[in-house]
PAROKOL-863893 format. One record per residue (C-alpha): residue in three letters; x, y, z. Coordinates in steps of 0.001 Angstrom, whole numbers, padded with zeros to 6 digits, always signed. Each point is the difference from the previous one (the first is absolute). Example, Ala and Ser with C-alpha at 12.3 -4.5 7.8 and 13.67 -1.06 7.14 Angstrom:
// residues 2
ala+012300-004500+007800/ser+001370+003440-000660/
END
This chain:
// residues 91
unk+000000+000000+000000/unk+001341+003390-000681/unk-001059+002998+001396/unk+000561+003708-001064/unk+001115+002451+003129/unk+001419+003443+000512/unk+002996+001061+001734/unk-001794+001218+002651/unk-002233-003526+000333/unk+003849-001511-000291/unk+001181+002646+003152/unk-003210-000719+001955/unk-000358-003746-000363/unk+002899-001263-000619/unk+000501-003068+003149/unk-003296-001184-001613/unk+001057+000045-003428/unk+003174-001406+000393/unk-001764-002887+001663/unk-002219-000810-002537/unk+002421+000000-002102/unk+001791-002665+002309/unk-003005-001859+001055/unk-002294+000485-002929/unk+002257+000292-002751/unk-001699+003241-000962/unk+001680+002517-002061/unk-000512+003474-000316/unk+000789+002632-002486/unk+000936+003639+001366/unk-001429+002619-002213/unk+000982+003778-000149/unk-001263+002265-002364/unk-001554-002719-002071/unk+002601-001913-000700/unk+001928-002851+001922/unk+002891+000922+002389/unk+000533-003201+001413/unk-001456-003898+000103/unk+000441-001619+003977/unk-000606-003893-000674/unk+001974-002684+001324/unk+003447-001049-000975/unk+000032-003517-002273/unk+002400-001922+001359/unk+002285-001500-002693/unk+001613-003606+000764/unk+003651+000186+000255/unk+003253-001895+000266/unk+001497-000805+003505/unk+004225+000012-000322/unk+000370-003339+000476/unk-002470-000523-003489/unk+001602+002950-001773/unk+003736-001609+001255/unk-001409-003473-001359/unk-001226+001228-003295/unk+002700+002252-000899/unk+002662-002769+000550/unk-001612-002319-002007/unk-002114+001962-002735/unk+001826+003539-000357/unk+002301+000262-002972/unk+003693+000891+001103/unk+002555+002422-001702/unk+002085-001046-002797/unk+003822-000109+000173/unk-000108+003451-001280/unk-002203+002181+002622/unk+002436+001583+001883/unk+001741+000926-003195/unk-003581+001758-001206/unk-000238+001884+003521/unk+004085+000945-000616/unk-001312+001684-003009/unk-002656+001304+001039/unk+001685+001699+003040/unk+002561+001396-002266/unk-002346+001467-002834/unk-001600+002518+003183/unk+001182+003358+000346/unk+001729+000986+002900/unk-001390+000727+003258/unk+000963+003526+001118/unk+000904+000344+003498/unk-002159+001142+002413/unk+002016+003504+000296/unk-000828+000894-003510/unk-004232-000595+000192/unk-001755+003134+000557/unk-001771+001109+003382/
END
């Protein structure tokens, strides 16, 4: 369910509102001058990887550099300009 509120609505309720959105899984839509200044629904929780899955996937499925890798990043560390030192950037 979505429901349309003002700022002020948002000032004066918001305990309630936030625990609808918590309890109820409401979401509201803050309007100001006819148009939307903000949506207050609750986060989706996206599955994720714990380390010890991440550390068992990426030594056994993720691809490893070639021989040459550290000569690419040698190159590419050499092809950037200088850094100036710090003395030279402006206040």
């Amino acid at each position: 369910m979505e429901t349309k509120i003002s700022p002020h609505d948002l000032a004066e309720g918001l305990d309630d509102i936030l625990s609808r959105v918590r309890d109820g899984g409401e979401r509201f839509v803050v309007e100001l001058d006819g148009g939307t200044l903000a949506v207050i629904a609750a986060m989706v929780q996206q599955p994720g990887l714990t380390w010890g899955e991440f550390l068992a996937t990426y030594h056994t499925n993720w691809p490893r550099p070639d021989d040459q890798f550290a000569d690419d990043l040698e190159a590419i560390r050499a092809s950037q300009p200088p850094v100036p030192e710090p003395s030279a950037w402006p206040d």
